[in-house]
C-alpha positions as CSV (number, residue, x, y, z in Angstrom):
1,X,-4.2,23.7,11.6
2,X,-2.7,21.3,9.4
3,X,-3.9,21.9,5.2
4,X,-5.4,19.4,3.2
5,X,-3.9,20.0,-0.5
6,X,-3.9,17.4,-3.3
7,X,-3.0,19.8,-6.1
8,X,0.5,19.1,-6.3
9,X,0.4,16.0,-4.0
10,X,-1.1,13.4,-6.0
11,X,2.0,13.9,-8.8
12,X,4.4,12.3,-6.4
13,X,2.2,8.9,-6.6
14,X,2.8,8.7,-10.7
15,X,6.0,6.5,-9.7
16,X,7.1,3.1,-10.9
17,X,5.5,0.9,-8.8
18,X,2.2,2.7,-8.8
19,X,1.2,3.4,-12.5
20,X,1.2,-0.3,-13.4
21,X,-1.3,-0.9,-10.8
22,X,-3.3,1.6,-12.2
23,X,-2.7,1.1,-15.6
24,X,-4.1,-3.2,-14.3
25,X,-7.4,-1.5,-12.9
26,X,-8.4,0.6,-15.4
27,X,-7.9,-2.4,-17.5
28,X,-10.3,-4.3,-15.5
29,X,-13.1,-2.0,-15.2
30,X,-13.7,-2.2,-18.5
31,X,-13.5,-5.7,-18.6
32,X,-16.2,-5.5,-15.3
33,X,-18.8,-3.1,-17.3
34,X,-19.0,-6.3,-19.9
35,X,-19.0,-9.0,-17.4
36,X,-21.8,-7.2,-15.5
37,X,-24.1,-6.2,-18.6
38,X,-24.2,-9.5,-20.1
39,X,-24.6,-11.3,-16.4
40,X,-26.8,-9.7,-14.4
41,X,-28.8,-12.6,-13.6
42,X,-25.7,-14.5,-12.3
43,X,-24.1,-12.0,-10.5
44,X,-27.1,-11.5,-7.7
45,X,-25.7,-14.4,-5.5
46,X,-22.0,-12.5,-5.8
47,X,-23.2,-9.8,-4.0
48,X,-25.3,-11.6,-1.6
49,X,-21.4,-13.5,-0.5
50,X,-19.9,-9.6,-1.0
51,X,-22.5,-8.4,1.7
52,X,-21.6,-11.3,4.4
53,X,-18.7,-10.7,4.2
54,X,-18.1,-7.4,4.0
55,X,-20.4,-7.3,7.5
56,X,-18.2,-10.0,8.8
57,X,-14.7,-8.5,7.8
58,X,-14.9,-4.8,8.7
59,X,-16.4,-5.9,12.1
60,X,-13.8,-8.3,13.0
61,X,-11.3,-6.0,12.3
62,X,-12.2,-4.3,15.1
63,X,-12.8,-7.1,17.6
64,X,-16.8,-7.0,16.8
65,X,-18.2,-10.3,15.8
66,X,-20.9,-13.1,16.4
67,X,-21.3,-17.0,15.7
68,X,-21.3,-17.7,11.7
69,X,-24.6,-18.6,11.6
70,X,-25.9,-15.2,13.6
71,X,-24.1,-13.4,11.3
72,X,-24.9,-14.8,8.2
73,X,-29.1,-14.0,9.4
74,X,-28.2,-10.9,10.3
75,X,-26.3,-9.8,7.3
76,X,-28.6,-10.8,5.2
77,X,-31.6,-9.2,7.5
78,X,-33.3,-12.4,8.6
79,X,-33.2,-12.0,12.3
80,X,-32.9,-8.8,14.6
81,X,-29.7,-8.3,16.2
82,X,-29.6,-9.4,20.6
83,X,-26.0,-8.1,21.4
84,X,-24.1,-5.4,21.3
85,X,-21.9,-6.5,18.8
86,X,-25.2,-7.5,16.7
87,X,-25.9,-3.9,16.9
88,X,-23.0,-2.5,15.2
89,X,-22.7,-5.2,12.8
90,X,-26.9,-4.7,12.2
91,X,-25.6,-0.7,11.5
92,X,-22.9,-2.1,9.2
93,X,-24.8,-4.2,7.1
94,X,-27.6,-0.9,6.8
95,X,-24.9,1.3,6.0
96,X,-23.5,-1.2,2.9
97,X,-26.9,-1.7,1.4
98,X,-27.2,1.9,1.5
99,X,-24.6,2.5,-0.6
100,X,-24.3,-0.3,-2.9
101,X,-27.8,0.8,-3.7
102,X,-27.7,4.6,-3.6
103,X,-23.9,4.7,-4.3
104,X,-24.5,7.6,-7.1
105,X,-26.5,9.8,-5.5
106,X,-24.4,9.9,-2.2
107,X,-22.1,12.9,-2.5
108,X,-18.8,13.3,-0.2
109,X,-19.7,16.0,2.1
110,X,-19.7,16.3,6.0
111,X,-23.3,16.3,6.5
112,X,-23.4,12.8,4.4
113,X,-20.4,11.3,6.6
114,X,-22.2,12.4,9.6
115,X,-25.4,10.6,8.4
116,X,-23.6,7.3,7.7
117,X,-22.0,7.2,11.2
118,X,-25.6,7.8,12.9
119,X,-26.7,4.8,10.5
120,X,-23.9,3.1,11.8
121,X,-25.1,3.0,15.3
122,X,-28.9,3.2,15.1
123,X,-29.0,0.2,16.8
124,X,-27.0,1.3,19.5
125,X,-28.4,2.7,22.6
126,X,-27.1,6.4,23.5
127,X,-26.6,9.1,20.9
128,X,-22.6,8.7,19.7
129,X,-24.1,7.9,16.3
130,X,-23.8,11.0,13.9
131,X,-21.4,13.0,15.8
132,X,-18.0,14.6,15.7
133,X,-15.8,13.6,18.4
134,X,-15.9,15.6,21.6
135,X,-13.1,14.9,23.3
136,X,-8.9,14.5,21.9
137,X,-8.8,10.8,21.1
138,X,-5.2,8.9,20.5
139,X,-5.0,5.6,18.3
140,X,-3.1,2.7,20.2
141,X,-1.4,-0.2,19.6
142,X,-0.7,-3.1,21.0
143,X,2.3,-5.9,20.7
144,X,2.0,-9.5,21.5
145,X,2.7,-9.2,25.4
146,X,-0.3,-7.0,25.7
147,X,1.7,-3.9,26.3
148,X,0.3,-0.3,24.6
149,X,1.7,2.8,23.0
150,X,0.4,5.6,21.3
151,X,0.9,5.3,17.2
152,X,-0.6,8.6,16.5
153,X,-2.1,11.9,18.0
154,X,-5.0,12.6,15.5
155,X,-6.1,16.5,15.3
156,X,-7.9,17.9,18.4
157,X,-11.7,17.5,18.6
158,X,-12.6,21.3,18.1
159,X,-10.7,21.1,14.6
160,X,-12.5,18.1,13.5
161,X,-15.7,20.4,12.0
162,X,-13.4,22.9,9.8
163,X,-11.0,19.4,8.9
164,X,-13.4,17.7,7.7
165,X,-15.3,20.3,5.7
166,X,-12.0,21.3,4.2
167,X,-11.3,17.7,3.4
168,X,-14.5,17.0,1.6
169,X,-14.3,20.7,-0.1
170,X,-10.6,19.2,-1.6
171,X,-11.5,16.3,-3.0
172,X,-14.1,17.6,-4.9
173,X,-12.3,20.1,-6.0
174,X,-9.2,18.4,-7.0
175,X,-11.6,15.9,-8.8
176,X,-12.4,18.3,-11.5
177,X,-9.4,18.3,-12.8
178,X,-9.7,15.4,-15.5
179,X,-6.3,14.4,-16.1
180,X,-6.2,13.4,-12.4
181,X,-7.2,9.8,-11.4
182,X,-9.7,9.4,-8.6
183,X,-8.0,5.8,-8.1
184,X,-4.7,8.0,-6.4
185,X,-7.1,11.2,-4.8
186,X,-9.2,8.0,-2.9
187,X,-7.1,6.5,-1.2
188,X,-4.9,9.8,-0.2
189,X,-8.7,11.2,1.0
190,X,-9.1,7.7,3.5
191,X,-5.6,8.4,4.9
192,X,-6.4,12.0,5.7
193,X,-9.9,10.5,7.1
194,X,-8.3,8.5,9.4
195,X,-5.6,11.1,10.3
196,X,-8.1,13.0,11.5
197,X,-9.7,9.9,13.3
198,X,-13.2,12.4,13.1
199,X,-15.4,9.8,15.6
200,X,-14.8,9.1,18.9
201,X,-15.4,5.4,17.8
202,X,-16.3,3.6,14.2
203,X,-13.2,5.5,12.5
204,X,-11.9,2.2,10.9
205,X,-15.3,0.9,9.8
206,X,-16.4,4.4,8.4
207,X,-13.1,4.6,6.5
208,X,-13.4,1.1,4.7
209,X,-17.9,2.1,4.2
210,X,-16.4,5.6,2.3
211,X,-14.0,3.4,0.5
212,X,-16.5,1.9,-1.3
213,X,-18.7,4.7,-1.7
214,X,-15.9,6.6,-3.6
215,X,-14.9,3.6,-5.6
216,X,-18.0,3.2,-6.6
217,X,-18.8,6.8,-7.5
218,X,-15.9,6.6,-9.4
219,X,-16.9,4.0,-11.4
220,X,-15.3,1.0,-9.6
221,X,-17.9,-1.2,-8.6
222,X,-16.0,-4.2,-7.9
223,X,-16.9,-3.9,-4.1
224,X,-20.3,-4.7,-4.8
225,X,-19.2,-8.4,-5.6
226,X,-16.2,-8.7,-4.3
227,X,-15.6,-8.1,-0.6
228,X,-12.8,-5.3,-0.5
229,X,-12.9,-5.4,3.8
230,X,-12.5,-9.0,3.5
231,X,-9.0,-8.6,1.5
232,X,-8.1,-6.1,3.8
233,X,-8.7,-8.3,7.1
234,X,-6.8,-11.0,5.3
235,X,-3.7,-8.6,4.5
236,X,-4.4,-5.9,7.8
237,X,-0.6,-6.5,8.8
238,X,0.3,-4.9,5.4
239,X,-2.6,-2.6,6.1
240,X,-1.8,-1.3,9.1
241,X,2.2,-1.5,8.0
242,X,0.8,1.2,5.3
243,X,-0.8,3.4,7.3
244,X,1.9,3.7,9.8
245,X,4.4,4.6,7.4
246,X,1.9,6.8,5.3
247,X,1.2,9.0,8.9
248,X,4.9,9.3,9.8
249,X,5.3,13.6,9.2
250,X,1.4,13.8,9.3
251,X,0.8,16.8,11.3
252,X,3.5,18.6,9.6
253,X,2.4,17.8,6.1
254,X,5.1,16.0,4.9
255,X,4.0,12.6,4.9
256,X,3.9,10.0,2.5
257,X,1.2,8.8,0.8
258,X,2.5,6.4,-1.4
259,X,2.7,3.5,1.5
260,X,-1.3,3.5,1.6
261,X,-1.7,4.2,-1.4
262,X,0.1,1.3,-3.3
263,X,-1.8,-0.7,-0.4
264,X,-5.3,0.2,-1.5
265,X,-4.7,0.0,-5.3
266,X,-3.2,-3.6,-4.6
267,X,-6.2,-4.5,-2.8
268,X,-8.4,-3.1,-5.7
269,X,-6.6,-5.7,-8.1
270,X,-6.6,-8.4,-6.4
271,X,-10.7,-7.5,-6.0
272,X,-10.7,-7.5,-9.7
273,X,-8.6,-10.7,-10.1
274,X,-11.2,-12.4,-8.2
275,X,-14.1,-11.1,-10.0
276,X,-12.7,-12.0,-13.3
277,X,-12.1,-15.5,-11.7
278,X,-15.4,-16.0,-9.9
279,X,-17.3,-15.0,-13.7
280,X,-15.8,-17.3,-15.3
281,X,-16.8,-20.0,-13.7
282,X,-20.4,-18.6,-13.2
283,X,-20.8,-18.1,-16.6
284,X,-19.7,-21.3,-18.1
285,X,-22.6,-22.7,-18.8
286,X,-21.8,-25.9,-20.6
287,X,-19.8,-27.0,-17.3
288,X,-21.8,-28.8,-14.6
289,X,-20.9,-28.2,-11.1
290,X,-18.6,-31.2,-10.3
291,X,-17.1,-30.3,-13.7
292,X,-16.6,-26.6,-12.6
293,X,-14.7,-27.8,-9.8
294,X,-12.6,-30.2,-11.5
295,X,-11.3,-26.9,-13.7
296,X,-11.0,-24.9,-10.9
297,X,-8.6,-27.7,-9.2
298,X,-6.7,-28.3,-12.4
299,X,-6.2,-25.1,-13.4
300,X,-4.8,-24.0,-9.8
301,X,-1.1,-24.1,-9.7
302,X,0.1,-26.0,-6.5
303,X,-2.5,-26.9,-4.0
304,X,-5.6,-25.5,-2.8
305,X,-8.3,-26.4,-0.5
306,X,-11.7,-27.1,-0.1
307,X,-12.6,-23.7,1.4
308,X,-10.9,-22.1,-1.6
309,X,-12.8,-23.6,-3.8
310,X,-15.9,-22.8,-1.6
311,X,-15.0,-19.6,-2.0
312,X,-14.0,-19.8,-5.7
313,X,-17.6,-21.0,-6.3
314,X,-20.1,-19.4,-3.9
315,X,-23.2,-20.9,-5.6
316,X,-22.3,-24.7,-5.1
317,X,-23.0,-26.1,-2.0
318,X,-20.3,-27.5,0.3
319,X,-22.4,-31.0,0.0
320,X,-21.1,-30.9,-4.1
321,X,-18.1,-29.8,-3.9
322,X,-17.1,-32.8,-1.0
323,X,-18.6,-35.1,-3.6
324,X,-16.8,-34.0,-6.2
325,X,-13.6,-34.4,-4.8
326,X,-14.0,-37.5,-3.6
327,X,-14.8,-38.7,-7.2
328,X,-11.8,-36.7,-8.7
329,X,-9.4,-38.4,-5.8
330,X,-10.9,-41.8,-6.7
331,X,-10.3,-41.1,-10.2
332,X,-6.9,-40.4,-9.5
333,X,-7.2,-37.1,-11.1
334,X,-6.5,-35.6,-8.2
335,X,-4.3,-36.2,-5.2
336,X,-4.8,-35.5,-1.6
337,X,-2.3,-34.3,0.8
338,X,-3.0,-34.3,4.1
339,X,-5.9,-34.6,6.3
340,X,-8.4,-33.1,8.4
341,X,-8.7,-29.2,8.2
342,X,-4.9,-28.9,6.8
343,X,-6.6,-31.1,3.9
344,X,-5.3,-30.0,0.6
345,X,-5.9,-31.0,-3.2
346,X,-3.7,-31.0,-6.6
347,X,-4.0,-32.1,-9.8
348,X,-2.4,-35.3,-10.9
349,X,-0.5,-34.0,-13.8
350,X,1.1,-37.7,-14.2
351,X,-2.0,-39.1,-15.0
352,X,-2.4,-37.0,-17.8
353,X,-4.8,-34.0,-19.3
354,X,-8.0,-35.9,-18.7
């Protein structure tokens, strides 16, 4: 049976590329403790967005999704889910307000993994919810033509019990060391998670719910605004790309985790670069709405479009923004390219600062 060790392991990661990113996140969360005492009030309707989101991202990953306007009622627990696809992305959302709201006093043990995967599914007719796998399972891929090959053997399903207990029993332990950074033990813990591929289904969408958990135990609470497994869905070629080369030599312990785990932390940044953003412009209180999206288009380098800015500003409606860009174009502060859905806008630098 393969060892789970971090004790020596997580040196390897203090490399180049890797201690920046950290060095950018640690800077950030203290930035985010600030942001989130003085805000409170303004930040509810951030994680309302986070939630949909999240649901919708980490489901459709894995082929599992419903119209936009099912999913937005069901996210948000205003309707009862019909399908079977409702059902798991019902479990989801469960699961997510679960921890966002009991985040520190959900520690990492088997028994607690087991009890998320049963919420996962307590929609679902049958009883796979809440249980190890029980048969070998493999992880496929496959290419554009439709054809499928294996990408990795996980362990066998009578070794899943004593893996996981002894991968849960590491992490804490390696945790109480204080000069090492839970930032580098999390993401090496997700990769072993889904080495191990524990489930017989729900691996992917348990590995991003721990994700969180951890993050936020840690400290790093961004996922509660930001939706972490909606950067991931936009960037799962780089995702995946990671996790293939961070399983190569698995099995035999020689793998490398720095693949994934440059990944993650890049994910985590770019979750606090949005933050930052999105506070900013919630915050601003002397800016009205149309005025809020005149700075976010002039303030944008190149082009960007309407759903970016919908996305920039989640509490003005898509009714505002149109009308504000059509007042900035007539202006001639800012120009439209394009038209239709490839519609883009930029600011009209030639017309001058105002």
């Amino acid at each position: 049976m393969r060892e789970i060790n971090y004790r020596e392991r997580w040196k390897e990661l203090l490399t180049p590329e890797i201690v920046p990113l950290l060095t950018k996140i640690h800077e950030f969360k203290g930035e985010q403790a600030l942001f989130i005492e003085a805000h409170a009030d303004e930040l509810e309707h951030l994680m309302e967005v986070a939630c949909i989101q999240s649901t919708d991202a980490s489901n459709r990953i894995e082929g599992i999704y419903t119209s936009d306007e099912r999913l937005k009622l069901i996210a948000l627990d205003k309707t009862m889910p019909k399908t079977r696809n409702e059902f798991e992305i019902a479990g989801y959302r469960d699961v997510l307000n679960t921890i966002h709201n009991s985040y520190e006093h959900i520690p990492i043990k088997p028994s607690i993994v087991l009890q998320l995967h049963r919420d996962l599914y307590k929609f679902n007719a049958g009883d796979k919810g809440g249980k190890y796998k029980a048969n070998d399972n493999v992880i496929r891929e496959e290419d554009s033509s439709g054809n499928q090959r294996i990408r990795f053997v996980p362990i066998a399903a009578w070794e899943t019990p004593e893996m996981m207990k002894m991968l849960c029993n590491e992490f804490d332990e390696i945790l109480k060391n204080e000069a090492v950074d839970p930032l580098l033990i999390i993401p090496m813990f997700i990769l072993d998670f889904l080495c191990i591929h524990p489930f017989s289904d729900g691996n992917g969408r348990m590995s991003r719910l721990i994700t969180l958990l951890l993050l936020c135990r840690a400290g790093y609470i961004v996922g509660k605004y930001i939706s972490i497994e909606k950067l991931i869905e936009i960037s799962k070629d780089s995702y995946y790309e990671a996790l293939q080369e961070s399983s190569l030599m698995w099995h035999e312990e020689q793998n490398n985790y720095a693949p994934f785990v440059k990944y993650m932390l890049g994910v985590i940044v770019n979750a606090y670069r949005e933050f930052s953003a999105r506070v900013k412009l919630l915050t601003t209180s002397d800016l009205s709405k149309p005025e809020r999206v005149r700075e976010i288009i002039k303030e944008n380098l190149g082009t960007i479009t309407k759903a970016e800015i919908m996305k920039r500003c989640p509490d003005i409606s898509q009714i505002t923004i149109q009308r504000a860009l059509t007042e900035l174009v007539a202006s001639g502060n800012v120009t439209k390219i394009g038209g239709g859905r490839y519609t883009k806008y930029t600011w009209n630098w030639s017309k001058g600062e105002e």
